[in-house]
C-alpha positions in Angstrom: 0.0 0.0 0.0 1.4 3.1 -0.9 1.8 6.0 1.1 -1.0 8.2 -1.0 -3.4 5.2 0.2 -2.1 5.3 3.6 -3.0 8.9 4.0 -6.4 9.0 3.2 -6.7 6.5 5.1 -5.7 7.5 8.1 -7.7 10.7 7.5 -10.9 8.8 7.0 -10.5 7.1 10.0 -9.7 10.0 12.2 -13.3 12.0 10.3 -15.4 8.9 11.6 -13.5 9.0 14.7 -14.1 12.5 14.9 -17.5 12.6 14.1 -18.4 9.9 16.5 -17.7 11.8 19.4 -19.9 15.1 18.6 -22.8 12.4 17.6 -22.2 11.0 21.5 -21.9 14.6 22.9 -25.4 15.8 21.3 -26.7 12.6 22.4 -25.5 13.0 25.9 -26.5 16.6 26.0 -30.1 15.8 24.7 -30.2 13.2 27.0 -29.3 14.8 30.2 -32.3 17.7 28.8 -35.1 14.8 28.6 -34.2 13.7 31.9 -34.8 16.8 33.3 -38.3 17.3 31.5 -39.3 14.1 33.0 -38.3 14.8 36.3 -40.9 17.9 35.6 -43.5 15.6 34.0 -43.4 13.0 36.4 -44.2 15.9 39.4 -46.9 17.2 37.3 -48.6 20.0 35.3 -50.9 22.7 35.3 -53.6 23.0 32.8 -51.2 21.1 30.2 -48.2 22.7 31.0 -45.3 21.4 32.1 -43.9 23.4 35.6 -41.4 25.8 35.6 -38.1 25.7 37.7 -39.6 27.9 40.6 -42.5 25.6 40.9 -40.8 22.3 40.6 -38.1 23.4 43.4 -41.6 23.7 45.8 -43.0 20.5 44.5 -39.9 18.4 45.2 -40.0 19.6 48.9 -43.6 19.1 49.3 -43.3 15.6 48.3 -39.6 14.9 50.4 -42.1 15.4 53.4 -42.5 12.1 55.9 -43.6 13.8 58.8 -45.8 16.2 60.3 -44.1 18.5 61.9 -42.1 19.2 58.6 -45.3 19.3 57.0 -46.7 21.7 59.5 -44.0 24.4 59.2 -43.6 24.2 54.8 -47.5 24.5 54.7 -47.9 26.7 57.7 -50.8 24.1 59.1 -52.7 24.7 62.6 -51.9 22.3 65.1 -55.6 21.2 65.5 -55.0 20.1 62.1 -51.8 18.2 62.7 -53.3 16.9 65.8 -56.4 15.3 63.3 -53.9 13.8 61.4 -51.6 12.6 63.6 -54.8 10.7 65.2 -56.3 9.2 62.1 -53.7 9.4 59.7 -55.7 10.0 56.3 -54.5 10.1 53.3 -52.8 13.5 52.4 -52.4 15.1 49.0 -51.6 18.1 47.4 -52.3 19.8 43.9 -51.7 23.4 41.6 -53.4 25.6 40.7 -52.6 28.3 38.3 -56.1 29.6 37.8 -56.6 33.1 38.7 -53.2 34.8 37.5 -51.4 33.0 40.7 -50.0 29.8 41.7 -51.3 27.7 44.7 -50.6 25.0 46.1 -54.0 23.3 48.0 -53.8 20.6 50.4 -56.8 18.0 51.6 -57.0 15.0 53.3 -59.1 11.9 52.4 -61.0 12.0 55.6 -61.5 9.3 58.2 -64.8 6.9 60.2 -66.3 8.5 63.0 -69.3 7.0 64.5 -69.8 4.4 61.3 -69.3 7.3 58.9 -66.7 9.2 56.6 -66.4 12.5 58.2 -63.9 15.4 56.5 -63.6 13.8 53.3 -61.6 15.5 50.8 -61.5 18.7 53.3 -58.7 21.6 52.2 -56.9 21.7 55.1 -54.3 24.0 53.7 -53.8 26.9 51.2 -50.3 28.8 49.9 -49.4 30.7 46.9 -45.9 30.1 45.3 -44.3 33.4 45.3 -40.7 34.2 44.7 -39.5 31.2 45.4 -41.2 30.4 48.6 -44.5 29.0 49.6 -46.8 31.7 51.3 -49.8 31.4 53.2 -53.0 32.0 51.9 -54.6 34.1 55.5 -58.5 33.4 54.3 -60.9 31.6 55.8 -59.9 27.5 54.5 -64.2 27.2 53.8 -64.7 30.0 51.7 -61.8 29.2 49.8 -63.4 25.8 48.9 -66.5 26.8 47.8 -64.8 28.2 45.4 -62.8 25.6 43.9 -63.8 22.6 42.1 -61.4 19.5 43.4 -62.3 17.0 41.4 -61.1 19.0 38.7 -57.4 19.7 39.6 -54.7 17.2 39.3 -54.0 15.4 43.4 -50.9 13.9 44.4 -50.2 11.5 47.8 -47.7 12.7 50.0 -46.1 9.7 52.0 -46.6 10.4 55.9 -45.2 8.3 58.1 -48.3 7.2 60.4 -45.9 6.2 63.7 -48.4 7.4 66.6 -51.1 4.7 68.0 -54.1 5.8 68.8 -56.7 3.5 70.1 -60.0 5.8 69.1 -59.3 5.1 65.6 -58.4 2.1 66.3 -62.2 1.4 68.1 -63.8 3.7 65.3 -62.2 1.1 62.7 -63.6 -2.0 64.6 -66.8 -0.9 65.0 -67.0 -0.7 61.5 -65.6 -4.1 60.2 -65.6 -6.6 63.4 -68.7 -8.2 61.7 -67.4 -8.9 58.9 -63.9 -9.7 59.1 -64.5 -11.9 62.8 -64.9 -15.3 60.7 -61.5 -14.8 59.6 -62.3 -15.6 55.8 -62.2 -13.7 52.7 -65.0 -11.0 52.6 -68.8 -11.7 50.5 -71.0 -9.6 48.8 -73.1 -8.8 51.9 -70.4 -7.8 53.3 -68.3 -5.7 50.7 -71.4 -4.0 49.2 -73.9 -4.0 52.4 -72.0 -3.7 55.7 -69.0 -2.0 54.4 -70.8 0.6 52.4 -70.8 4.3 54.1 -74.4 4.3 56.0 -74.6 7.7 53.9 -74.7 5.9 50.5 -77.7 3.5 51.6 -80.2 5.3 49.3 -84.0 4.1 49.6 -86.2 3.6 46.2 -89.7 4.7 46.4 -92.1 1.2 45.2 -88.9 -1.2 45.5 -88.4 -4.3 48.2 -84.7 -3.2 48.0 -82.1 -0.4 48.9 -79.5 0.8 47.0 -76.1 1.1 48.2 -73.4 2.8 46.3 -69.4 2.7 47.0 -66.6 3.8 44.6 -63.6 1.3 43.5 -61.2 3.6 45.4 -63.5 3.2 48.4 -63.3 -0.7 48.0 -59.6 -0.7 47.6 -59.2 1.0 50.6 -61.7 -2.0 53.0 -59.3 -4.3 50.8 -56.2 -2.6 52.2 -57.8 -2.3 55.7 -59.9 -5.9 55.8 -56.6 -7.6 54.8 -52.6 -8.0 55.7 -51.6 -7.5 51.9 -51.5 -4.5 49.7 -54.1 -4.0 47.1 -54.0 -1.7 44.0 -57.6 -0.4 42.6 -56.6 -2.7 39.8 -56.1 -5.7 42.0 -59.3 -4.8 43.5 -61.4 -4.4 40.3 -59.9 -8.0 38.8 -61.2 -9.1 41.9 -64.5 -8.4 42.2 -66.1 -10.6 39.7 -64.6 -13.4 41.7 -66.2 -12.4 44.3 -69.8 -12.3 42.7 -69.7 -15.5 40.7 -72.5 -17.2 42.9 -74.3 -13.8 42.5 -76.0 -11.4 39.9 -73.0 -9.6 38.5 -72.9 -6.9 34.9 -70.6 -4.1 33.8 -71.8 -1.4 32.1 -70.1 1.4 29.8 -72.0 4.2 31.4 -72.2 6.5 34.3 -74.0 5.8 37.5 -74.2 9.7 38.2 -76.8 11.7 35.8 -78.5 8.1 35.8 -79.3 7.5 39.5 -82.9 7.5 39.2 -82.8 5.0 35.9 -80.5 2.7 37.0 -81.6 2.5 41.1 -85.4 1.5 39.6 -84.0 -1.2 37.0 -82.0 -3.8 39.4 -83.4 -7.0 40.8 -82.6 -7.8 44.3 -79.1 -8.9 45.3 -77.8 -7.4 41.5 -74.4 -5.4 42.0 -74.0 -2.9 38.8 -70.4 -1.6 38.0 -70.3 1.3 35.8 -66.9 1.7 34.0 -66.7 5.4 33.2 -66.9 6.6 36.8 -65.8 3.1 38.7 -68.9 2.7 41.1 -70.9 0.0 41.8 -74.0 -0.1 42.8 -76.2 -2.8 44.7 -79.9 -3.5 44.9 -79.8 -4.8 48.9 -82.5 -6.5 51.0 -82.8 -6.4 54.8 -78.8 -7.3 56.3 -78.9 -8.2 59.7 -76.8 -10.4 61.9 -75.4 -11.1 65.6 -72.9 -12.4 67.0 -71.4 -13.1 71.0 -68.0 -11.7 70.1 -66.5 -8.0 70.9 -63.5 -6.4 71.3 -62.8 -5.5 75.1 -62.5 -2.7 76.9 -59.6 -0.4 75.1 -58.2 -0.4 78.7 -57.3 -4.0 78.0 -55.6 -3.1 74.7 -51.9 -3.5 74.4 -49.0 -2.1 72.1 -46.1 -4.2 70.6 -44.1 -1.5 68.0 -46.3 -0.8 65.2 -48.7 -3.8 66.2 -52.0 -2.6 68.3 -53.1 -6.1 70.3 -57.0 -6.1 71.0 -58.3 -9.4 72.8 -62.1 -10.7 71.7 -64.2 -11.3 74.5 -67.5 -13.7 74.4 -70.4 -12.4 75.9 -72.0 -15.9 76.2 -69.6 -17.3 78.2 -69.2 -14.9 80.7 -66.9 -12.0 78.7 -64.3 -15.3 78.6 -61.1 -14.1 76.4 -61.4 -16.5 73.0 -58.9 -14.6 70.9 -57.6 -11.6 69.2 -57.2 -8.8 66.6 -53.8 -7.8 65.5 -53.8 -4.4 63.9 -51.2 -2.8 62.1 -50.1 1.1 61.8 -51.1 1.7 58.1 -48.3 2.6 55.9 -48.8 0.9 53.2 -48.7 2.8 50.2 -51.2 2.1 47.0 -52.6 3.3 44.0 -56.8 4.1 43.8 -57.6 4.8 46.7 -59.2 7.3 49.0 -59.2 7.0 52.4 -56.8 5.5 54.0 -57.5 3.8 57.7 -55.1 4.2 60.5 -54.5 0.9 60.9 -55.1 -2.7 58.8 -55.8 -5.9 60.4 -52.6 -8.1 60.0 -54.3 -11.3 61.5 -57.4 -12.7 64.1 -57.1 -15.2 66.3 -60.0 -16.6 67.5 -60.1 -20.0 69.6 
Protein backbone atom coordinates (compact mmCIF):
# COMPACT_ATOMS: atom_id res chain seq x y z
CA UNK A 1 0.00 0.00 0.00
CA UNK A 2 1.39 3.09 -0.89
CA UNK A 3 1.79 6.03 1.10
CA UNK A 4 -1.01 8.16 -0.95
CA UNK A 5 -3.42 5.15 0.23
CA UNK A 6 -2.12 5.25 3.56
CA UNK A 7 -2.97 8.95 4.01
CA UNK A 8 -6.43 8.96 3.20
CA UNK A 9 -6.67 6.45 5.05
CA UNK A 10 -5.69 7.52 8.07
CA UNK A 11 -7.74 10.66 7.54
CA UNK A 12 -10.94 8.85 7.04
CA UNK A 13 -10.52 7.15 10.03
CA UNK A 14 -9.72 9.98 12.17
CA UNK A 15 -13.28 11.99 10.33
CA UNK A 16 -15.44 8.91 11.59
CA UNK A 17 -13.51 9.00 14.66
CA UNK A 18 -14.13 12.48 14.93
CA UNK A 19 -17.53 12.64 14.09
CA UNK A 20 -18.41 9.89 16.50
CA UNK A 21 -17.70 11.78 19.38
CA UNK A 22 -19.85 15.06 18.58
CA UNK A 23 -22.75 12.41 17.59
CA UNK A 24 -22.19 11.00 21.49
CA UNK A 25 -21.93 14.55 22.86
CA UNK A 26 -25.40 15.81 21.33
CA UNK A 27 -26.73 12.60 22.40
CA UNK A 28 -25.51 13.03 25.86
CA UNK A 29 -26.54 16.60 25.96
CA UNK A 30 -30.05 15.83 24.72
CA UNK A 31 -30.18 13.21 26.99
CA UNK A 32 -29.34 14.77 30.24
CA UNK A 33 -32.29 17.70 28.79
CA UNK A 34 -35.06 14.79 28.64
CA UNK A 35 -34.23 13.67 31.87
CA UNK A 36 -34.83 16.77 33.28
CA UNK A 37 -38.33 17.32 31.47
CA UNK A 38 -39.31 14.12 33.01
CA UNK A 39 -38.33 14.83 36.27
CA UNK A 40 -40.87 17.92 35.63
CA UNK A 41 -43.55 15.61 34.03
CA UNK A 42 -43.35 13.01 36.40
CA UNK A 43 -44.15 15.90 39.38
CA UNK A 44 -46.94 17.18 37.31
CA UNK A 45 -48.55 19.98 35.31
CA UNK A 46 -50.88 22.72 35.27
CA UNK A 47 -53.63 23.00 32.82
CA UNK A 48 -51.20 21.06 30.22
CA UNK A 49 -48.24 22.74 30.96
CA UNK A 50 -45.30 21.41 32.05
CA UNK A 51 -43.92 23.43 35.59
CA UNK A 52 -41.42 25.75 35.60
CA UNK A 53 -38.08 25.71 37.75
CA UNK A 54 -39.61 27.89 40.60
CA UNK A 55 -42.54 25.61 40.95
CA UNK A 56 -40.81 22.34 40.57
CA UNK A 57 -38.10 23.45 43.36
CA UNK A 58 -41.59 23.73 45.79
CA UNK A 59 -43.04 20.49 44.55
CA UNK A 60 -39.88 18.35 45.16
CA UNK A 61 -40.04 19.58 48.86
CA UNK A 62 -43.55 19.11 49.27
CA UNK A 63 -43.25 15.55 48.27
CA UNK A 64 -39.64 14.89 50.40
CA UNK A 65 -42.10 15.39 53.44
CA UNK A 66 -42.48 12.14 55.87
CA UNK A 67 -43.60 13.83 58.75
CA UNK A 68 -45.83 16.25 60.30
CA UNK A 69 -44.07 18.51 61.86
CA UNK A 70 -42.05 19.22 58.59
CA UNK A 71 -45.26 19.32 56.98
CA UNK A 72 -46.69 21.66 59.47
CA UNK A 73 -44.02 24.35 59.22
CA UNK A 74 -43.63 24.19 54.82
CA UNK A 75 -47.48 24.47 54.65
CA UNK A 76 -47.93 26.67 57.67
CA UNK A 77 -50.84 24.13 59.06
CA UNK A 78 -52.68 24.74 62.57
CA UNK A 79 -51.90 22.31 65.13
CA UNK A 80 -55.58 21.18 65.46
CA UNK A 81 -54.98 20.14 62.09
CA UNK A 82 -51.84 18.18 62.68
CA UNK A 83 -53.29 16.86 65.80
CA UNK A 84 -56.40 15.33 63.35
CA UNK A 85 -53.92 13.85 61.36
CA UNK A 86 -51.56 12.55 63.63
CA UNK A 87 -54.82 10.69 65.15
CA UNK A 88 -56.28 9.18 62.10
CA UNK A 89 -53.68 9.39 59.69
CA UNK A 90 -55.70 9.99 56.32
CA UNK A 91 -54.47 10.09 53.33
CA UNK A 92 -52.84 13.50 52.43
CA UNK A 93 -52.41 15.05 49.04
CA UNK A 94 -51.55 18.11 47.39
CA UNK A 95 -52.33 19.81 43.94
CA UNK A 96 -51.74 23.37 41.65
CA UNK A 97 -53.35 25.59 40.70
CA UNK A 98 -52.61 28.34 38.30
CA UNK A 99 -56.11 29.61 37.83
CA UNK A 100 -56.59 33.14 38.66
CA UNK A 101 -53.18 34.81 37.52
CA UNK A 102 -51.37 33.03 40.68
CA UNK A 103 -50.04 29.78 41.66
CA UNK A 104 -51.33 27.73 44.70
CA UNK A 105 -50.60 24.98 46.07
CA UNK A 106 -54.01 23.32 48.01
CA UNK A 107 -53.84 20.56 50.39
CA UNK A 108 -56.76 18.00 51.63
CA UNK A 109 -57.02 14.99 53.26
CA UNK A 110 -59.08 11.86 52.44
CA UNK A 111 -61.05 11.96 55.59
CA UNK A 112 -61.52 9.28 58.17
CA UNK A 113 -64.82 6.91 60.25
CA UNK A 114 -66.27 8.49 62.96
CA UNK A 115 -69.29 6.97 64.52
CA UNK A 116 -69.83 4.36 61.31
CA UNK A 117 -69.27 7.31 58.85
CA UNK A 118 -66.72 9.22 56.60
CA UNK A 119 -66.39 12.46 58.24
CA UNK A 120 -63.86 15.37 56.55
CA UNK A 121 -63.59 13.84 53.28
CA UNK A 122 -61.58 15.54 50.81
CA UNK A 123 -61.50 18.75 53.32
CA UNK A 124 -58.68 21.56 52.23
CA UNK A 125 -56.85 21.68 55.12
CA UNK A 126 -54.27 23.96 53.71
CA UNK A 127 -53.80 26.87 51.16
CA UNK A 128 -50.33 28.81 49.86
CA UNK A 129 -49.39 30.67 46.94
CA UNK A 130 -45.93 30.10 45.29
CA UNK A 131 -44.32 33.40 45.30
CA UNK A 132 -40.66 34.25 44.67
CA UNK A 133 -39.54 31.19 45.39
CA UNK A 134 -41.20 30.35 48.59
CA UNK A 135 -44.51 28.96 49.61
CA UNK A 136 -46.82 31.74 51.32
CA UNK A 137 -49.83 31.38 53.25
CA UNK A 138 -52.98 31.99 51.91
CA UNK A 139 -54.61 34.09 55.47
CA UNK A 140 -58.47 33.43 54.28
CA UNK A 141 -60.95 31.60 55.80
CA UNK A 142 -59.88 27.46 54.50
CA UNK A 143 -64.18 27.19 53.79
CA UNK A 144 -64.67 29.96 51.70
CA UNK A 145 -61.84 29.15 49.83
CA UNK A 146 -63.36 25.79 48.94
CA UNK A 147 -66.49 26.84 47.81
CA UNK A 148 -64.84 28.24 45.40
CA UNK A 149 -62.82 25.58 43.86
CA UNK A 150 -63.84 22.57 42.10
CA UNK A 151 -61.44 19.54 43.37
CA UNK A 152 -62.35 17.02 41.43
CA UNK A 153 -61.06 19.02 38.66
CA UNK A 154 -57.45 19.72 39.65
CA UNK A 155 -54.71 17.16 39.28
CA UNK A 156 -53.98 15.38 43.44
CA UNK A 157 -50.92 13.91 44.42
CA UNK A 158 -50.17 11.46 47.77
CA UNK A 159 -47.71 12.71 49.98
CA UNK A 160 -46.07 9.69 52.00
CA UNK A 161 -46.59 10.44 55.88
CA UNK A 162 -45.16 8.30 58.13
CA UNK A 163 -48.26 7.17 60.40
CA UNK A 164 -45.88 6.24 63.68
CA UNK A 165 -48.40 7.40 66.57
CA UNK A 166 -51.08 4.72 67.97
CA UNK A 167 -54.12 5.79 68.84
CA UNK A 168 -56.75 3.51 70.14
CA UNK A 169 -59.95 5.79 69.11
CA UNK A 170 -59.32 5.06 65.58
CA UNK A 171 -58.44 2.09 66.34
CA UNK A 172 -62.23 1.40 68.14
CA UNK A 173 -63.82 3.71 65.26
CA UNK A 174 -62.15 1.15 62.67
CA UNK A 175 -63.60 -1.99 64.56
CA UNK A 176 -66.84 -0.93 65.00
CA UNK A 177 -67.00 -0.71 61.50
CA UNK A 178 -65.55 -4.09 60.22
CA UNK A 179 -65.60 -6.60 63.37
CA UNK A 180 -68.67 -8.19 61.69
CA UNK A 181 -67.38 -8.87 58.87
CA UNK A 182 -63.94 -9.75 59.10
CA UNK A 183 -64.50 -11.95 62.79
CA UNK A 184 -64.88 -15.30 60.70
CA UNK A 185 -61.54 -14.84 59.64
CA UNK A 186 -62.29 -15.64 55.85
CA UNK A 187 -62.25 -13.71 52.72
CA UNK A 188 -65.01 -11.02 52.60
CA UNK A 189 -68.78 -11.74 50.52
CA UNK A 190 -70.96 -9.56 48.80
CA UNK A 191 -73.13 -8.80 51.92
CA UNK A 192 -70.39 -7.81 53.29
CA UNK A 193 -68.33 -5.75 50.68
CA UNK A 194 -71.42 -3.99 49.22
CA UNK A 195 -73.86 -4.02 52.35
CA UNK A 196 -71.98 -3.66 55.68
CA UNK A 197 -69.04 -1.99 54.42
CA UNK A 198 -70.77 0.57 52.45
CA UNK A 199 -70.77 4.26 54.14
CA UNK A 200 -74.38 4.26 55.96
CA UNK A 201 -74.63 7.73 53.90
CA UNK A 202 -74.73 5.94 50.50
CA UNK A 203 -77.71 3.49 51.62
CA UNK A 204 -80.23 5.26 49.25
CA UNK A 205 -83.98 4.12 49.64
CA UNK A 206 -86.22 3.64 46.20
CA UNK A 207 -89.68 4.72 46.41
CA UNK A 208 -92.09 1.16 45.18
CA UNK A 209 -88.89 -1.24 45.54
CA UNK A 210 -88.36 -4.35 48.18
CA UNK A 211 -84.70 -3.15 48.04
CA UNK A 212 -82.12 -0.37 48.89
CA UNK A 213 -79.52 0.79 46.99
CA UNK A 214 -76.07 1.14 48.25
CA UNK A 215 -73.43 2.81 46.30
CA UNK A 216 -69.40 2.71 47.00
CA UNK A 217 -66.64 3.78 44.58
CA UNK A 218 -63.65 1.28 43.52
CA UNK A 219 -61.18 3.57 45.42
CA UNK A 220 -63.53 3.21 48.41
CA UNK A 221 -63.31 -0.65 48.05
CA UNK A 222 -59.65 -0.68 47.56
CA UNK A 223 -59.20 0.99 50.63
CA UNK A 224 -61.70 -1.97 52.99
CA UNK A 225 -59.28 -4.26 50.84
CA UNK A 226 -56.20 -2.61 52.19
CA UNK A 227 -57.76 -2.33 55.73
CA UNK A 228 -59.92 -5.86 55.78
CA UNK A 229 -56.56 -7.59 54.83
CA UNK A 230 -52.63 -8.00 55.69
CA UNK A 231 -51.63 -7.49 51.93
CA UNK A 232 -51.51 -4.51 49.70
CA UNK A 233 -54.06 -4.04 47.11
CA UNK A 234 -53.98 -1.68 44.00
CA UNK A 235 -57.62 -0.43 42.56
CA UNK A 236 -56.59 -2.70 39.77
CA UNK A 237 -56.08 -5.74 42.03
CA UNK A 238 -59.33 -4.77 43.47
CA UNK A 239 -61.38 -4.37 40.29
CA UNK A 240 -59.93 -8.01 38.83
CA UNK A 241 -61.19 -9.07 41.93
CA UNK A 242 -64.52 -8.44 42.24
CA UNK A 243 -66.14 -10.63 39.69
CA UNK A 244 -64.59 -13.39 41.71
CA UNK A 245 -66.19 -12.40 44.31
CA UNK A 246 -69.81 -12.27 42.73
CA UNK A 247 -69.74 -15.47 40.70
CA UNK A 248 -72.50 -17.25 42.90
CA UNK A 249 -74.31 -13.78 42.48
CA UNK A 250 -76.00 -11.44 39.93
CA UNK A 251 -72.98 -9.57 38.46
CA UNK A 252 -72.88 -6.87 34.90
CA UNK A 253 -70.61 -4.08 33.79
CA UNK A 254 -71.84 -1.35 32.11
CA UNK A 255 -70.12 1.42 29.80
CA UNK A 256 -72.01 4.18 31.39
CA UNK A 257 -72.20 6.52 34.29
CA UNK A 258 -73.96 5.83 37.53
CA UNK A 259 -74.18 9.69 38.19
CA UNK A 260 -76.81 11.74 35.82
CA UNK A 261 -78.51 8.13 35.79
CA UNK A 262 -79.30 7.46 39.53
CA UNK A 263 -82.93 7.49 39.24
CA UNK A 264 -82.76 5.02 35.92
CA UNK A 265 -80.50 2.69 36.99
CA UNK A 266 -81.62 2.55 41.13
CA UNK A 267 -85.39 1.49 39.57
CA UNK A 268 -84.03 -1.18 37.01
CA UNK A 269 -82.05 -3.76 39.39
CA UNK A 270 -83.38 -7.00 40.84
CA UNK A 271 -82.63 -7.79 44.29
CA UNK A 272 -79.07 -8.88 45.26
CA UNK A 273 -77.84 -7.38 41.50
CA UNK A 274 -74.44 -5.44 41.97
CA UNK A 275 -73.96 -2.86 38.84
CA UNK A 276 -70.36 -1.62 37.99
CA UNK A 277 -70.26 1.35 35.81
CA UNK A 278 -66.92 1.73 34.00
CA UNK A 279 -66.72 5.36 33.18
CA UNK A 280 -66.87 6.59 36.83
CA UNK A 281 -65.85 3.07 38.66
CA UNK A 282 -68.87 2.68 41.07
CA UNK A 283 -70.85 -0.01 41.82
CA UNK A 284 -73.97 -0.06 42.82
CA UNK A 285 -76.22 -2.83 44.70
CA UNK A 286 -79.93 -3.50 44.92
CA UNK A 287 -79.79 -4.85 48.88
CA UNK A 288 -82.50 -6.49 51.03
CA UNK A 289 -82.80 -6.36 54.78
CA UNK A 290 -78.76 -7.27 56.26
CA UNK A 291 -78.85 -8.22 59.67
CA UNK A 292 -76.84 -10.40 61.91
CA UNK A 293 -75.41 -11.11 65.57
CA UNK A 294 -72.87 -12.39 67.04
CA UNK A 295 -71.39 -13.06 70.96
CA UNK A 296 -68.04 -11.66 70.15
CA UNK A 297 -66.52 -8.01 70.94
CA UNK A 298 -63.47 -6.37 71.25
CA UNK A 299 -62.76 -5.53 75.09
CA UNK A 300 -62.46 -2.74 76.94
CA UNK A 301 -59.60 -0.45 75.13
CA UNK A 302 -58.20 -0.40 78.66
CA UNK A 303 -57.26 -4.03 78.05
CA UNK A 304 -55.63 -3.07 74.68
CA UNK A 305 -51.86 -3.51 74.35
CA UNK A 306 -48.99 -2.11 72.14
CA UNK A 307 -46.14 -4.22 70.61
CA UNK A 308 -44.11 -1.50 67.96
CA UNK A 309 -46.25 -0.77 65.21
CA UNK A 310 -48.66 -3.76 66.25
CA UNK A 311 -52.03 -2.62 68.31
CA UNK A 312 -53.11 -6.11 70.31
CA UNK A 313 -57.02 -6.14 70.98
CA UNK A 314 -58.25 -9.40 72.80
CA UNK A 315 -62.05 -10.68 71.75
CA UNK A 316 -64.21 -11.31 74.46
CA UNK A 317 -67.50 -13.73 74.40
CA UNK A 318 -70.40 -12.42 75.86
CA UNK A 319 -72.02 -15.89 76.21
CA UNK A 320 -69.58 -17.27 78.18
CA UNK A 321 -69.16 -14.88 80.73
CA UNK A 322 -66.86 -11.99 78.74
CA UNK A 323 -64.27 -15.34 78.60
CA UNK A 324 -61.06 -14.12 76.39
CA UNK A 325 -61.35 -16.49 73.04
CA UNK A 326 -58.92 -14.64 70.86
CA UNK A 327 -57.61 -11.59 69.24
CA UNK A 328 -57.16 -8.76 66.65
CA UNK A 329 -53.76 -7.76 65.51
CA UNK A 330 -53.79 -4.40 63.93
CA UNK A 331 -51.20 -2.78 62.15
CA UNK A 332 -50.08 1.15 61.77
CA UNK A 333 -51.14 1.66 58.15
CA UNK A 334 -48.30 2.64 55.88
CA UNK A 335 -48.85 0.87 53.16
CA UNK A 336 -48.72 2.76 50.20
CA UNK A 337 -51.19 2.05 47.04
CA UNK A 338 -52.63 3.33 44.03
CA UNK A 339 -56.75 4.08 43.77
CA UNK A 340 -57.57 4.83 46.72
CA UNK A 341 -59.21 7.28 49.01
CA UNK A 342 -59.25 7.01 52.40
CA UNK A 343 -56.75 5.53 54.00
CA UNK A 344 -57.53 3.84 57.66
CA UNK A 345 -55.07 4.19 60.48
CA UNK A 346 -54.54 0.94 60.91
CA UNK A 347 -55.11 -2.65 58.85
CA UNK A 348 -55.78 -5.93 60.43
CA UNK A 349 -52.56 -8.08 60.02
CA UNK A 350 -54.34 -11.32 61.51
CA UNK A 351 -57.36 -12.68 64.09
CA UNK A 352 -57.08 -15.23 66.30
CA UNK A 353 -59.99 -16.63 67.52
CA UNK A 354 -60.12 -19.99 69.58
Amino acid sequence: MNKTVKYILGFVTIFIAAVICVFGIIKYEEAQKNSTTNNSENLGSVDGKKLDKETTVIIEKIRAITDLNTLKSELNLSQEIIDELKNYSPKVSYSIDNSGGSKKVYLRQGGHISNGKMVNSNDIIGVSEIKDGKLTPINEDIKKISSKIDSSKLEWNDINLKNTDHYKAAAKEMLSKYFFSTQSGRKLGPVALFGYLVDFNNHIKVSGKDYYVTKISLAELTDIYNTAYQDTYSSEDVYKDIPAVMKQMKYREVDDSYSGNEEKYNNSLVLAETVFFKKDKVYITAMGGIGGATPYSPTEESSWTTEGDRLIVPIKDTSKGNSIVGKYILRLNNKQYQGGVYRSKYYIESIEIN
